[in-house]
C-alpha positions, 0 to 999 in steps of 0.5 A: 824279446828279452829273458826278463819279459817273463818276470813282472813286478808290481810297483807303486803308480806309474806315473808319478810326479818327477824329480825336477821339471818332467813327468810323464804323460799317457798317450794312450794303452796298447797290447803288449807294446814293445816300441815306439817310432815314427817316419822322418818328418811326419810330425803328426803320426806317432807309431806303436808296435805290439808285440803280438804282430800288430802296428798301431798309430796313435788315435787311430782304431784300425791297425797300420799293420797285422801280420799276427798270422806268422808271428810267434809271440811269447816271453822273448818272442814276438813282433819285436820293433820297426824302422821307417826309410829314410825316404819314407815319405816318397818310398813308403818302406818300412821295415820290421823285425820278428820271431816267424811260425819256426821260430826264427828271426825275420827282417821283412820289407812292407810298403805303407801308404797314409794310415795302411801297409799293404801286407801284400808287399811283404819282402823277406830281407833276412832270415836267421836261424834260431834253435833257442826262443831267448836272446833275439835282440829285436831293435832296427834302426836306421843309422846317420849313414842311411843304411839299416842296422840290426840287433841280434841276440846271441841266439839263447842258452845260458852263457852263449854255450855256442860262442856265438857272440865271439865267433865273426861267422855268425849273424848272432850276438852282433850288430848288422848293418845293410843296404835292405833294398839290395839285400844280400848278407849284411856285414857285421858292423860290431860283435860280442854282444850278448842281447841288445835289446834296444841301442840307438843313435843320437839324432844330432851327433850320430853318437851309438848307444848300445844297451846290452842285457846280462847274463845273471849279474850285470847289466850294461849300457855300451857307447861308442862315438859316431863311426868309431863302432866299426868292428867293436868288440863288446866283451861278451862272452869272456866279460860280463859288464866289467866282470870277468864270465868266462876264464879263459877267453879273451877280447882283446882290445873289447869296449868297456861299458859306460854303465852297469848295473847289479842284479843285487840293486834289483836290475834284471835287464837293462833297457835302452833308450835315446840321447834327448834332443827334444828342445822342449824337454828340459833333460836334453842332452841326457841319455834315458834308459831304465830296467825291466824289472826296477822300472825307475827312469834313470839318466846320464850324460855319456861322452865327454867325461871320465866317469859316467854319474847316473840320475835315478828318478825314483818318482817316474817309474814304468812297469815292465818298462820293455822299451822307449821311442824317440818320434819325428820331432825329437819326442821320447817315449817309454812304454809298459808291457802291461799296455800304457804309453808315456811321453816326457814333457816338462811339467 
């Protein structure tokens, strides 16, 4: 998963009462959850994946899936995230991201059907090569224009030593973007990333946001209007947020970031999350992200504005915050690697 996965701070309740009208409320305890999904329109099944190789639904005590088996997990490691098919409901297709029994990382093609995936129709779709256990990237994410999109780390080592992130003939460090049933080598959709751990698309606008973990200084939330990430260049590694890491190098033309973050606040690595659409939550329109290790739920409206104002909400606070989830109706979610899941509601 991330470098900051193998840190962990304790800090006060978890679920504190919020700033203003939202708190957060449990669904349930997982093992090591690292995200949260669900099929488009299945408005009654909320997905939880375990970072060990296990996928859960909520309420339900038999897993979707177990692919334990072949999954290396550990530290930045494991069974990293899912996407469901946009025709989910009559294909049964999912898919799912992982570090395999080499190492390396896998996208692989699964068919499910009600509260079960047949482990039997595994489909390998991509495979890349991977010598370093950090910087894996993890997240799938099928985009407005129905194809699928791939996080990927920079591959590991301090300061992408290999230059991957820069380098348009690597998979690493980029944003992919396919067509999984027909396979083939995806296209790099957007590049100099240095491990995007978690970016989505607004669910009404299309909008992408990118949240990229630094290096040792900076943290950074990336986003770019729908359609316009096409061939970004997001800097690393010649910057590090707005910061200049590697004299000499350029990225000519690179996207700035909306928002960073210093490691001197107490950051370590930025965890993305969603711009809020759910009609029931008074913070729609807000994006929500927060920091592995500072845990405090912060928001931000992106778009639209010059200079990008943060809300920290230093009462809602998630321990080893590893990621949010955004299910069918709009619902977000955030989860703990020490096990509870959260959803945000008004109070």
């Amino acid at each position: 998963m991330r470098r900051a996965l193998l840190t962990v701070l304790a800090f006060g309740a978890v679920a504190a009462p919020a700033q203003g009208a939202v708190r957060l409320e449990k669904v349930g305890d997982f093992e090591a959850p690292v995200y949260v999904t669900a099929p488009p329109g299945d408005t009654a099944r909320v997905f939880v994946v375990e970072q060990g190789g296990t996928i859960r639904i909520v309420g339900r005590q038999a897993p979707f899936l177990d692919i334990s088996s072949q999954v290396t997990s550990g530290g930045e490691q494991g069974l990293l995230s899912m996407a469901f098919a946009p025709d989910y409901a009559t294909s049964g297709l999912f898919y799912v991201y992982f570090t395999d029994a080499d190492g390396d990382q896998q996208v692989v093609e699964f068919r499910g059907s009600g509260d079960a995936a047949d482990p039997r129709t595994a489909r390998q779709v991509l495979l890349m090569r991977d010598s370093e256990s950090n910087h894996n990237g993890g997240q799938l994410q099928f985009g407005p224009d129905g194809r699928l999109y791939i996080g990927t780390g920079d591959g590991g080592g301090a300061g992408d030593a290999r230059n991957r992130a820069q380098n348009r003939r690597s998979l690493l460090g980029k944003l992919l973007r396919m067509d999984p049933t027909r396979g083939g080598r995806p296209e790099i959709y957007a590049y100099g990333l240095r491990n995007p751990w978690r970016f989505s698309f607004d669910r009404q606008t299309g909008d992408l946001t990118i949240g990229d973990v630094g290096q040792g200084e900076w943290e950074e939330i990336n986003f770019v209007r729908r359609g316009r990430g096409k061939g970004a260049n997001f800097g690393w590694r010649p910057f590090e947020g707005n910061a200049r890491f590697a004299p000499g190098e350029s990225a000519k033309g690179h996207v700035r970031p909306v928002i960073t973050q210093s490691h001197e606040a107490g950051n370590c690595s930025i965890t993305g999350g969603y711009v809020i659409r759910d009609p029931a939550l008074s913070w729609r329109g807000r994006y929500v992200f927060g920091d592995y290790c500072r845990g405090v739920i912060q928001t931000a409206r992106l778009g639209g504005v010059k200079k990008v104002r943060v809300t920290h909400h230093r009462a809602l606070r998630v321990e080893s915050l590893s990621s949010f989830g955004e299910d069918a109706s709009g619902r977000v979610y955030a989860a703990s690697l020490n096990g509870p899941v959260y959803r945000f509601v008004d109070r």
